[in-house]
ZAMARGU-4260 file (C-alpha; in steps of 0.2 Angstrom, whole numbers, plus 5000, padded with zeros to 4 digits):
<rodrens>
0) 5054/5070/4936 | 5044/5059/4943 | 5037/5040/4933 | 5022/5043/4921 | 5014/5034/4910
5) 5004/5040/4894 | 4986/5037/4889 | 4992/5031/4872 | 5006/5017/4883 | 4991/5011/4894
10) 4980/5008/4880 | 4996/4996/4873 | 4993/4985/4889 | 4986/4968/4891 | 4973/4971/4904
15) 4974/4962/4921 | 4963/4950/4933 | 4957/4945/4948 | 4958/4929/4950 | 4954/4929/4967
20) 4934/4923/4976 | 4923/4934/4973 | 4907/4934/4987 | 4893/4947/4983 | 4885/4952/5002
25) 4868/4957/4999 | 4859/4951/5015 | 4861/4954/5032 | 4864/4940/5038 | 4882/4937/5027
30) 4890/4952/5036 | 4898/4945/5051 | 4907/4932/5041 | 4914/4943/5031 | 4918/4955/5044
35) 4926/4941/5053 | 4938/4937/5039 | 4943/4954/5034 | 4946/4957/5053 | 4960/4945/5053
40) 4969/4953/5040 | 4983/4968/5046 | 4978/4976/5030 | 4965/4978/5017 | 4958/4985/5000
45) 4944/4998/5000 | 4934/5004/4984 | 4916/5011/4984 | 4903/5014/4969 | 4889/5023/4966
50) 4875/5022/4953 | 4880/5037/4942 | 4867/5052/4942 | 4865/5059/4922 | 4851/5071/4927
55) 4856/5087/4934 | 4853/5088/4955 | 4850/5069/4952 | 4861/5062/4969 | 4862/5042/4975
60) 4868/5036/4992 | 4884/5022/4989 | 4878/5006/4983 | 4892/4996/4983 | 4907/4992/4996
65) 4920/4981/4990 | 4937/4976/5002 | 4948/4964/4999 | 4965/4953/5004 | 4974/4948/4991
70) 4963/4931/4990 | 4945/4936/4992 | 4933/4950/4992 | 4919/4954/4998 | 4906/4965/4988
75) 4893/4974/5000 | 4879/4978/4993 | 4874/4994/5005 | 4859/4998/4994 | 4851/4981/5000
80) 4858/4980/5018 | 4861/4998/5022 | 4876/5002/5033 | 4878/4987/5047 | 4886/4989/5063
85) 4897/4978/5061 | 4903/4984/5044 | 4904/5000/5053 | 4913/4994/5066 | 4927/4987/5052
90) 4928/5003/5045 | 4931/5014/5062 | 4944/5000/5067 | 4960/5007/5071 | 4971/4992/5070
95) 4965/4985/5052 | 4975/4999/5039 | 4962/5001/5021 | 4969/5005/5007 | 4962/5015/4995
100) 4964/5028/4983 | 4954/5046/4981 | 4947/5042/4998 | 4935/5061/5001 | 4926/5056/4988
105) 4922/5039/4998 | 4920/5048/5014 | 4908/5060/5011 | 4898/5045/4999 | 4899/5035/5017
110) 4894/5050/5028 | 4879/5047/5020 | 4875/5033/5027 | 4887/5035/5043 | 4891/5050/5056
115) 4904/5039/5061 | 4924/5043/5056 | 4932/5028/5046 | 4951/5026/5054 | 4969/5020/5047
120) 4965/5023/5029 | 4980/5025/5017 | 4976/5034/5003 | 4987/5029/4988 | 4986/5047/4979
125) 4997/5053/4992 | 5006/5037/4997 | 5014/5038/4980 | 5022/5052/4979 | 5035/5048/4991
130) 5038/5034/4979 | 5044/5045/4965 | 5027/5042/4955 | 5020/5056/4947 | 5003/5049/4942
135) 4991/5046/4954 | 4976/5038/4945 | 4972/5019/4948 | 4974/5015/4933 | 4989/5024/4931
140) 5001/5017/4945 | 4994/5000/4943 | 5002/5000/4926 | 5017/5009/4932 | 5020/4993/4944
145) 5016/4977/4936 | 5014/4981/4918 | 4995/4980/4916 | 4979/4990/4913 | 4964/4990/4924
150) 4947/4990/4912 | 4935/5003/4919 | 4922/4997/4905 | 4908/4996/4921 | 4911/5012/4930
155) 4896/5018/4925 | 4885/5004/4926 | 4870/5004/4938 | 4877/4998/4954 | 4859/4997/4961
160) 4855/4983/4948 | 4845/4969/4955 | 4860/4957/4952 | 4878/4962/4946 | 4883/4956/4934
165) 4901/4945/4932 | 4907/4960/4923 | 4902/4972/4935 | 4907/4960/4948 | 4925/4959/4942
170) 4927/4977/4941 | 4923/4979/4958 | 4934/4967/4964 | 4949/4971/4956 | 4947/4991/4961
175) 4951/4984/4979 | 4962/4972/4977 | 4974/4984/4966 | 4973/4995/4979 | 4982/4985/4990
180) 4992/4976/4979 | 5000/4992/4974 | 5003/4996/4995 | 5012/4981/4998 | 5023/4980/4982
185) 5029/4997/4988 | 5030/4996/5006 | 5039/4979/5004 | 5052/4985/4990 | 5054/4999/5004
190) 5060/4987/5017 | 5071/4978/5007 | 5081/4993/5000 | 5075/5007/5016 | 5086/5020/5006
195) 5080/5017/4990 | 5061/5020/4990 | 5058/5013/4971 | 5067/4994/4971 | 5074/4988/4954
200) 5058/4979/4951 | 5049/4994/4950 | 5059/5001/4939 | 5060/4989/4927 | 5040/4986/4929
205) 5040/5005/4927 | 5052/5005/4909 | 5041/4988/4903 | 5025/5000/4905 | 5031/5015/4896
210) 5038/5006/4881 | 5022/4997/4881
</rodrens>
């Protein structure tokens, strides 16, 4: 049986945060320093969000783009900027990895703006699995790991907003960043014990979590 975490365990949880920059792109001319930095990194955290429709037929285009290292990340406010080439170009990049998790959904948000296919994306749903974990919500693994909850208070806040706020703001960051925390904590305990895919400190993470 694979590792699972209930509702009732998470809710037990202190919640995490990132305490990493936060930089909100919303013109133009921010882009290519943002792609430049990320473009340095081997591998990176992806998230999307979109303002949430609560009128049947009612459709928005992704307003939000958030990827991250484990220091910084960049929110891209697509509603404002649209979709530039050079943020294109990022996501088409076959030598930069993005991790994220759920990724069709973010695809077909991104074909929307984009005919062009995103390349080396890891999506954690089924990188998991081969790590013995059962539950493949964010939420979820990211408790499963370290011990902590992610809030999801702002999901469905207006992501077409004027400004974001802070709280909005942190909840996009650390969607992004969890995703590729949660990659490298998994594929370093995977180097360090190659036949055992789910080190000690996962496991122990893993008991912390579910006695809450």
């Amino acid at each position: 049986m694979g590792l699972t975490i209930t509702k009732e365990q998470l809710a037990q949880l202190p919640t995490e945060r990132f305490d990493g920059q936060i930089i909100v792109v919303d013109h133009e001319e921010k882009v290519a320093e943002a792609v430049a930095y990320l473009s340095r990194h081997k591998a990176i955290g992806f998230d999307t969000e979109t303002k949430p429709a609560f009128k049947r037929g009612q459709n928005h285009k992704v307003a939000l783009m958030q990827l991250a290292t484990e220091e910084r990340c960049y929110l891209f406010r697509l509603n404002m900027i649209g979709y530039p080439d050079l943020l294109e170009q990022l996501m088409s990049n076959p030598g930069i990895k993005k991790i994220g998790l759920s990724l069709r959904d973010d695809f077909a948000a991104i074909r929307q703006r984009s005919v062009r296919k995103p390349e080396n994306f890891v999506d954690l749903q089924l990188f998991v699995d081969k790590f013995g974990i059962e539950d493949n919500s964010l939420q979820k693994i990211y408790a499963l790991l370290f011990g902590r909850k992610i809030s999801k208070s702002q999901r469905l806040s207006n992501w077409e907003a004027p400004q974001l706020t802070p709280a909005q703001q942190a909840y996009a960051a650390i969607d992004a960043w969890a995703c590729l925390r949660i990659y490298h904590h998994l594929t370093r305990s995977a180097n360090q014990t190659p036949n055992h895919p789910i080190n000690k400190d996962v496991s122990n993470n893993s008991i912390e979590a579910k006695k809450g």
